[in-house]
C-alpha positions as MATLAB code, in Angstrom:
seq = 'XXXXXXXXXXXXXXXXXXXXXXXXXXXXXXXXXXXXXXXXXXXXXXXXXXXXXXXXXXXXXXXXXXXXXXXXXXXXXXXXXXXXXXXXXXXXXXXXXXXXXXXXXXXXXXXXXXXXXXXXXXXXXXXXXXXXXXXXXXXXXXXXXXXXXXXXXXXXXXXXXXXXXXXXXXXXXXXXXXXXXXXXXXXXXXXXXXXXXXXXXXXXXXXXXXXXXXXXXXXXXXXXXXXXXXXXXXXXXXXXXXXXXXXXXXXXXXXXXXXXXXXXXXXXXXXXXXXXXXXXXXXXXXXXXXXXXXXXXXXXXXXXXXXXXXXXXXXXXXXXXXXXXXXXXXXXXXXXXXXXXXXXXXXXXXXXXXXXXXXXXXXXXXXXXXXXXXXXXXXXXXXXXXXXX';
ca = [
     -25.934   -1.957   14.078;
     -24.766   -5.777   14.953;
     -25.710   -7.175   11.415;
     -22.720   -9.833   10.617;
     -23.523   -9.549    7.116;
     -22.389   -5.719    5.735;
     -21.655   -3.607    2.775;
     -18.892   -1.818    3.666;
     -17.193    0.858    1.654;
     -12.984    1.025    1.597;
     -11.298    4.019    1.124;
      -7.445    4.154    0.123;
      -5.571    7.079   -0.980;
      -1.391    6.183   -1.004;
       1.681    7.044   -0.791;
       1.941    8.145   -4.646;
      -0.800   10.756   -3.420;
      -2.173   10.398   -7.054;
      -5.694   10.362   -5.784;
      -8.415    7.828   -3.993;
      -9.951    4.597   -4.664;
     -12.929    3.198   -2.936;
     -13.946   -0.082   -2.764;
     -17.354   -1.322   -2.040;
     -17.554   -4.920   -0.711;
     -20.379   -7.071    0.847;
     -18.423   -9.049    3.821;
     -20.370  -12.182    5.720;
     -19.218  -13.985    8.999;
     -17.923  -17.339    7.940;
     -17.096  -20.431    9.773;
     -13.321  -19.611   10.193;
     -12.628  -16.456    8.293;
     -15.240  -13.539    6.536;
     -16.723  -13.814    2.951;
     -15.930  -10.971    0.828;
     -17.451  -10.509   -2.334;
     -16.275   -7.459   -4.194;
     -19.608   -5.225   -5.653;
     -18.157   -2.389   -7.197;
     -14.722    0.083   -7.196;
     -13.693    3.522   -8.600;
     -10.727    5.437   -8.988;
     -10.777    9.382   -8.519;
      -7.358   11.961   -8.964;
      -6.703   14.272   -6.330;
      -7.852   17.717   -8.017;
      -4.323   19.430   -9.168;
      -4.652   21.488   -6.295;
      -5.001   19.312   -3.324;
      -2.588   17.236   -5.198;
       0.111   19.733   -4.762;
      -1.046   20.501   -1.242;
      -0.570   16.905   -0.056;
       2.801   16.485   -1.564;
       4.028   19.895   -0.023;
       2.594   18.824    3.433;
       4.740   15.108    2.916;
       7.763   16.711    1.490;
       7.713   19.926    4.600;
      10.536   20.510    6.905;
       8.249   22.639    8.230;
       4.206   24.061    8.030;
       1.444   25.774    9.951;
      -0.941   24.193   11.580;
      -3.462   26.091    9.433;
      -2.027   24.464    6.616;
      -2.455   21.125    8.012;
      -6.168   21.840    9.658;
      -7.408   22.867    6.374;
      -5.501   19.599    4.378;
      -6.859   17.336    7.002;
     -10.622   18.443    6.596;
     -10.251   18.897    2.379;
      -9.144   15.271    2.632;
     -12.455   14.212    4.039;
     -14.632   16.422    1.702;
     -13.138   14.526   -0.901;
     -13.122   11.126    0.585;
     -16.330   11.958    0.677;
     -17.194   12.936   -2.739;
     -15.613    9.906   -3.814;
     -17.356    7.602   -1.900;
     -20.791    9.012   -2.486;
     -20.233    9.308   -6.029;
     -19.134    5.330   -6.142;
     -21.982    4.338   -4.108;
     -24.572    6.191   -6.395;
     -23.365    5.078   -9.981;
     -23.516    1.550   -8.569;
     -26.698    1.798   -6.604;
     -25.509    0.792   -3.420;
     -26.472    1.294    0.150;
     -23.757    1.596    2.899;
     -23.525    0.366    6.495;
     -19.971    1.166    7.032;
     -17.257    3.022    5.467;
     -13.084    2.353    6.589;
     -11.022    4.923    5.499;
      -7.103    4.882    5.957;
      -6.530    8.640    5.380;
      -3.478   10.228    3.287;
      -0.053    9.072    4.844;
       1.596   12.343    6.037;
       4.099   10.925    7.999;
       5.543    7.380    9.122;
       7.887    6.321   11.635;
       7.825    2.989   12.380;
      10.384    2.620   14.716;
      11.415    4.379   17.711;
      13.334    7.974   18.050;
      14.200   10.611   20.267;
      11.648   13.513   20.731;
      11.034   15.785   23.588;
      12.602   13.949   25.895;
      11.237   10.476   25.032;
      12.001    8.049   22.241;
       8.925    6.575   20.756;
       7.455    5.578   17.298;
       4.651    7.637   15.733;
       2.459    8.037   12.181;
      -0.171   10.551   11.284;
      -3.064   10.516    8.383;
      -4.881   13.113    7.542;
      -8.554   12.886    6.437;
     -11.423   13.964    8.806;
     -13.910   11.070    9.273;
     -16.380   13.408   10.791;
     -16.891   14.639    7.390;
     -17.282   11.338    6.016;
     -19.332   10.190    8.190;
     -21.579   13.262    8.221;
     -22.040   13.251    4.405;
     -22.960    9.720    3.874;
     -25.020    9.199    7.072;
     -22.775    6.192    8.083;
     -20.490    5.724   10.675;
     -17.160    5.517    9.331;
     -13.558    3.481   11.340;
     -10.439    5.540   10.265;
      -7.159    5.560   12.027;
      -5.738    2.359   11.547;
      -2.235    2.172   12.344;
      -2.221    3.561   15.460;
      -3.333    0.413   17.610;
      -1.059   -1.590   16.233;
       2.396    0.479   16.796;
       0.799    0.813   20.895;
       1.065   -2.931   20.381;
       4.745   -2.226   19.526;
       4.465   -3.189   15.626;
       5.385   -0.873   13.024;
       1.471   -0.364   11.838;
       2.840   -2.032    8.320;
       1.831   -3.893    6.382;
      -2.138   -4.002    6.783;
      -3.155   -5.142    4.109;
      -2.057   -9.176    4.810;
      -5.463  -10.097    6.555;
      -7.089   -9.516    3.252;
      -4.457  -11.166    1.429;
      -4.836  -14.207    3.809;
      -9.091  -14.286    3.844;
      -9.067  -14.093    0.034;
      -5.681  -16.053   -1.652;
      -4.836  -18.534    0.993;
      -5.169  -22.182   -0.709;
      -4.345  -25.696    0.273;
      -2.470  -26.783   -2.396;
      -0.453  -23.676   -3.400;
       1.849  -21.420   -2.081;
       0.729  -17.374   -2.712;
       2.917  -14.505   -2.605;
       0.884  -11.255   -3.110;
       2.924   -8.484   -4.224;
       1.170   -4.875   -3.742;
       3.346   -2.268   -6.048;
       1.834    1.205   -4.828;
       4.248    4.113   -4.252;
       5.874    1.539   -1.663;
       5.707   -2.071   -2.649;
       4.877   -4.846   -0.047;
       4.236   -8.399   -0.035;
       2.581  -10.716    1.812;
       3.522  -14.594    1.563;
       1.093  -17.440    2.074;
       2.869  -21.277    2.579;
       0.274  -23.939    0.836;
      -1.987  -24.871    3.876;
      -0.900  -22.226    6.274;
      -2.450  -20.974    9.163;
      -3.045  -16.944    9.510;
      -0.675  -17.291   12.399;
       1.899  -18.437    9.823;
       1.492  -15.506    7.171;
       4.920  -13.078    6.859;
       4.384   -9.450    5.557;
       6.487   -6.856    4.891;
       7.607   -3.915    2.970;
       9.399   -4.823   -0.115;
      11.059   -1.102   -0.643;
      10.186    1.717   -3.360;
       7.438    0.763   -5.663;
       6.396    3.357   -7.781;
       7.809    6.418   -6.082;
      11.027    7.081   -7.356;
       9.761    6.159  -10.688;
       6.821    8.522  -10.824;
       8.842   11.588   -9.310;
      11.044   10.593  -12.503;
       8.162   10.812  -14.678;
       7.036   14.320  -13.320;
      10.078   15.995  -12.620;
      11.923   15.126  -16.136;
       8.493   14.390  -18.365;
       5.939   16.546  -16.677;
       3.965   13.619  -17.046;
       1.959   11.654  -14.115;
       3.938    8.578  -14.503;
       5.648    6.312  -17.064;
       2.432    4.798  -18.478;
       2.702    1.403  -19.671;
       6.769    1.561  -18.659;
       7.207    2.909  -22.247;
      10.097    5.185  -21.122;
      11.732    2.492  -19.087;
      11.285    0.152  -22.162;
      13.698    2.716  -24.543;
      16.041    3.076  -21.701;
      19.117    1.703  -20.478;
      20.143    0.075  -16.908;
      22.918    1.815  -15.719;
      24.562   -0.867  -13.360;
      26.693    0.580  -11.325;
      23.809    3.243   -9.876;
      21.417    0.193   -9.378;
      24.789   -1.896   -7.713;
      25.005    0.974   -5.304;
      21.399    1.476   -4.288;
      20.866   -2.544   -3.811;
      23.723   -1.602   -0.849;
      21.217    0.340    1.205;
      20.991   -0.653    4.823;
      17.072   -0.752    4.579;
      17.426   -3.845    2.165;
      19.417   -5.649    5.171;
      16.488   -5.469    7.486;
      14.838   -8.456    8.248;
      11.411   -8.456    8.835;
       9.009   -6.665    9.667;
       9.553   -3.910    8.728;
       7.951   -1.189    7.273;
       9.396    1.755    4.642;
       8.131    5.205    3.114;
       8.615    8.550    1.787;
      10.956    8.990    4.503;
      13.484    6.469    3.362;
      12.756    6.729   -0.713;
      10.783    9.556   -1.203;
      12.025   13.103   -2.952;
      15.569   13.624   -1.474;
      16.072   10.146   -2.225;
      14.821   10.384   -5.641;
      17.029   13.420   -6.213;
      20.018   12.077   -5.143;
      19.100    8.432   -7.462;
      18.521   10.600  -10.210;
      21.850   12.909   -9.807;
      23.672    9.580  -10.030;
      22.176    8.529  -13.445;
      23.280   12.004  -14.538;
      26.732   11.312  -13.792;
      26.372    8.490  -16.151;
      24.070    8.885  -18.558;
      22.120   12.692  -19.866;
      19.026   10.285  -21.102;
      15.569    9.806  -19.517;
      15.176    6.666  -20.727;
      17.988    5.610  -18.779;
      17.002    6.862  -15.584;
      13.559    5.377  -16.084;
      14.886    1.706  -16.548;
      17.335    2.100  -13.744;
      14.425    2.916  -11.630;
      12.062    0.209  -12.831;
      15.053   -2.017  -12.280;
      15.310   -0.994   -8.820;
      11.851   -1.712   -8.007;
      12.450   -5.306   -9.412;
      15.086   -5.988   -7.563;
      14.390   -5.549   -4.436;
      11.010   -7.165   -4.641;
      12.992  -10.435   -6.087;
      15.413  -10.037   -3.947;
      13.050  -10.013   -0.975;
      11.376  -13.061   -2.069;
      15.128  -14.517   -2.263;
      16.317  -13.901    1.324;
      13.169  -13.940    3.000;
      10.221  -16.081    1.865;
      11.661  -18.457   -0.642;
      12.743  -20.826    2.052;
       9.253  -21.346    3.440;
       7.840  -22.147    0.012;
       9.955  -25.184   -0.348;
       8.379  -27.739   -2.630;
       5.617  -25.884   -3.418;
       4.003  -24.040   -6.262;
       3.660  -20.920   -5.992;
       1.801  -18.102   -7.597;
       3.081  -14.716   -6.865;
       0.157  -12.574   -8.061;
       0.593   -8.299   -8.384;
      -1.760   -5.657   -7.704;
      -1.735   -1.917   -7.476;
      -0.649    0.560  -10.227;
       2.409   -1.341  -10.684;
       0.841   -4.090  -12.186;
      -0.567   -2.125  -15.059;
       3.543   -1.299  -15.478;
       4.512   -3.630  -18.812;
       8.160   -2.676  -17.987;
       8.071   -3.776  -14.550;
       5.654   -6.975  -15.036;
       8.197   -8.331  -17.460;
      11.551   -7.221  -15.232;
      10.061   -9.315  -12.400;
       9.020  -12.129  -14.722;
      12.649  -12.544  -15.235;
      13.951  -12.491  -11.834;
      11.045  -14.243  -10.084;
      10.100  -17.288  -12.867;
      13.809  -18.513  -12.792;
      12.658  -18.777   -8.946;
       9.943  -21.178   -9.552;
       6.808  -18.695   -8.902;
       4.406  -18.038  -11.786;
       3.676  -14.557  -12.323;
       0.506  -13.422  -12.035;
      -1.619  -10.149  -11.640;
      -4.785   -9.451   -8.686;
      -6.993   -9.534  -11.582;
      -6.409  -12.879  -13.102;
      -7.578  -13.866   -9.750;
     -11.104  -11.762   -9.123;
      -9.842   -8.516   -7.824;
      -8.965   -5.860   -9.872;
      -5.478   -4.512   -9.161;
      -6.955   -1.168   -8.163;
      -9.208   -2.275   -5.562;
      -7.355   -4.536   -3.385;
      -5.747   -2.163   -1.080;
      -9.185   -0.271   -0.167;
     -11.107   -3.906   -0.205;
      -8.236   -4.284    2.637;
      -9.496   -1.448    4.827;
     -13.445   -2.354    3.909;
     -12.376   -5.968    5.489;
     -10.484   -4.209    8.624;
     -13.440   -1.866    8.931;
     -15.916   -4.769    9.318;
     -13.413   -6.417   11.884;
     -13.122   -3.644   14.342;
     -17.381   -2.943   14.094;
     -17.054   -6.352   15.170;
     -14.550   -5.770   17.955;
     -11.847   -8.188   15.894;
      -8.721   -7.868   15.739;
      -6.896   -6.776   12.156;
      -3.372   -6.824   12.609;
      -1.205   -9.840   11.537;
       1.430   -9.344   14.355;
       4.518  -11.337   12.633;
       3.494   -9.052   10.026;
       4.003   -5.954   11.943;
       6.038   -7.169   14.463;
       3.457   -6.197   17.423;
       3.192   -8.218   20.644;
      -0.154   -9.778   19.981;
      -3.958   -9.187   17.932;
      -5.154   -5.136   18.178;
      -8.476   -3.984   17.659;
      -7.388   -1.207   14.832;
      -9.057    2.265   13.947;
     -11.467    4.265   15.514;
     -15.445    4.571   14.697;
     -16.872    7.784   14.413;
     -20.587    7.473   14.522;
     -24.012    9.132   13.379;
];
């Protein structure tokens, strides 16, 4: 199969491990960058059970290999199922699928092990199956070609970002809000050599492990709880003085920096302050807003000098009333218009699997993905590997 012109099915399931959502785009060569046009997405939850499976396997100082054999290969029976069943109810025929797996681990820079210090990541999800049940050969395993590169195999997403929002006139910031929230930022008129990506900090993590843990509920839907609540200042003051907020980028963060000892230890805090929910709730959705101003601040507001700029949101966060209007007042004030993914085309949803559709049809093409000032690698990488029928 050398056809330039493709229908190519993304699969993204992240680090919220809530569930999967496919995206099905048609992507055409084009004079200096691809043609996506977006035909159809779906969201699916993880089944209760494979759920709690995933988050045990993050969240595990320790598990058999059993364990993770069997996660790894119910992963891709359900990628599976998901993709089929999107591809049917819209009536679509696939050439290619790109599937980024289920996060297990991340570390994106180097440390000791066994004698050698080296960086490493790991998703689970078994293309085989994929590919097997569809009949169509299916690129998985993204991140590892860029970190042998030397980048951090974070952020991926920016190429999409860059083939879809870039525009002459105005300056684009896109601002992903998934368990971890990222941005990418787009100067009026830039090159792709000139785009800057990186990891904002928490997204929706700490917030939905909130949710759950004191609510029993999935997450804080429509920031209602936040909404009621209360900031408590002096937790947020002290969390804003994490050493991860110092970086500069790239760089790249996870469940290992803000996932449930993290959230555990926020939450404790609030406690010492404040017995409400509420509270905790605003504090977190407070969190989340300022570090993604704050990163705008310090690290991409200088290149967006004189320029208007749209900084438009996608992922679950967007959907987030609490959080949209937290942002609106740190970021307006700024000079960017708030936006969200879907004011723009592209439902909030969909963007990160359109991403790995788009890197899928670039490495079937033998073309690079990576943005390397984005990840910090050395140069281009050819990302993923195809598994075939």
């Amino acid at each position: 199969m050398t056809a330039r012109t493709m229908v190519v099915a993304g699969v993204m399931s992240g680090t919220s491990a809530d569930g999967i959502d496919v995206a099905i785009v048609r992507i055409a060569a084009g004079r200096s960058k691809p043609a996506l046009t977006l035909l159809a997405h779906e969201g699916f939850r993880y089944p209760a059970p494979l759920r709690r499976a995933v988050l045990a396997a993050m969240n595990a100082s320790s598990i058999s290999t059993a364990e993770l054999a069997r996660l790894n290969w119910r992963l891709g029976l359900a990628y599976a199922e998901a993709v089929k069943a999107t591809a049917e109810k819209h009536s679509l025929r696939l050439d290619l699928i790109g599937c980024h797996g289920q996060t297990l681990y991340h570390q994106p820079r180097a440390v000791s092990y066994a004698g050698r210090s080296f960086a490493c990541t790991w998703q689970l999800g078994e293309p085989a199956v994929l590919a097997a049940s569809l009949g169509v050969p299916v690129v998985s395993n993204f991140r590892p070609a860029d970190m042998a590169a030397g980048g951090q195999g974070a952020p991926l997403v920016p190429l999409l970002d860059y083939v879809l929002f870039a525009n002459r006139k105005r300056g684009r910031v896109l601002q992903n809000i998934g368990g971890i929230a990222n941005l990418t930022a787009i100067p009026a008129g830039a090159a792709s050599s000139a785009v800057v990506a990186f990891d904002t900090g928490p997204g929706n993590m700490i917030i939905d492990w909130l949710a759950q843990e004191l609510t029993g509920a999935r997450f804080d839907r429509n920031g209602q709880s936040a909404a009621r609540g209360t900031v408590l200042k002096p937790v947020l003051a002290t969390l804003l003085r994490n050493p991860y907020f110092h970086l500069k980028p790239p760089r790249t963060a996870g469940r290992e920096q803000f996932g449930r000892e993290f959230a555990a230890r926020f939450l404790a805090a609030c406690r010492k302050l404040s017995p409400r929910t509420e509270d905790a709730m605003a504090t977190a959705t407070a969190f989340t807003a300022e570090t993604i101003a704050a990163s705008y601040k310090s690290f991409v507001r200088r290149s967006m000098q004189g320029q208007t700029v749209d900084y438009i949101v996608s992922g679950g966060g967007a959907r987030n009333a609490t959080l949209m209007a937290m942002l609106a007042q740190r970021l307006e004030p700024l000079g960017c218009d708030l936006a969200t993914s879907e004011q723009f085309g592209l439902p909030a949803e969909a963007k990160e699997a359109a991403a790995f559709a788009l890197l899928a049809w670039q490495t079937w093409h033998r073309q690079p993905g990576n943005v390397p000032k984005a990840t910090g690698a050395t140069g281009p990488a050819i990302l993923g590997q195809v598994t075939y029928v």
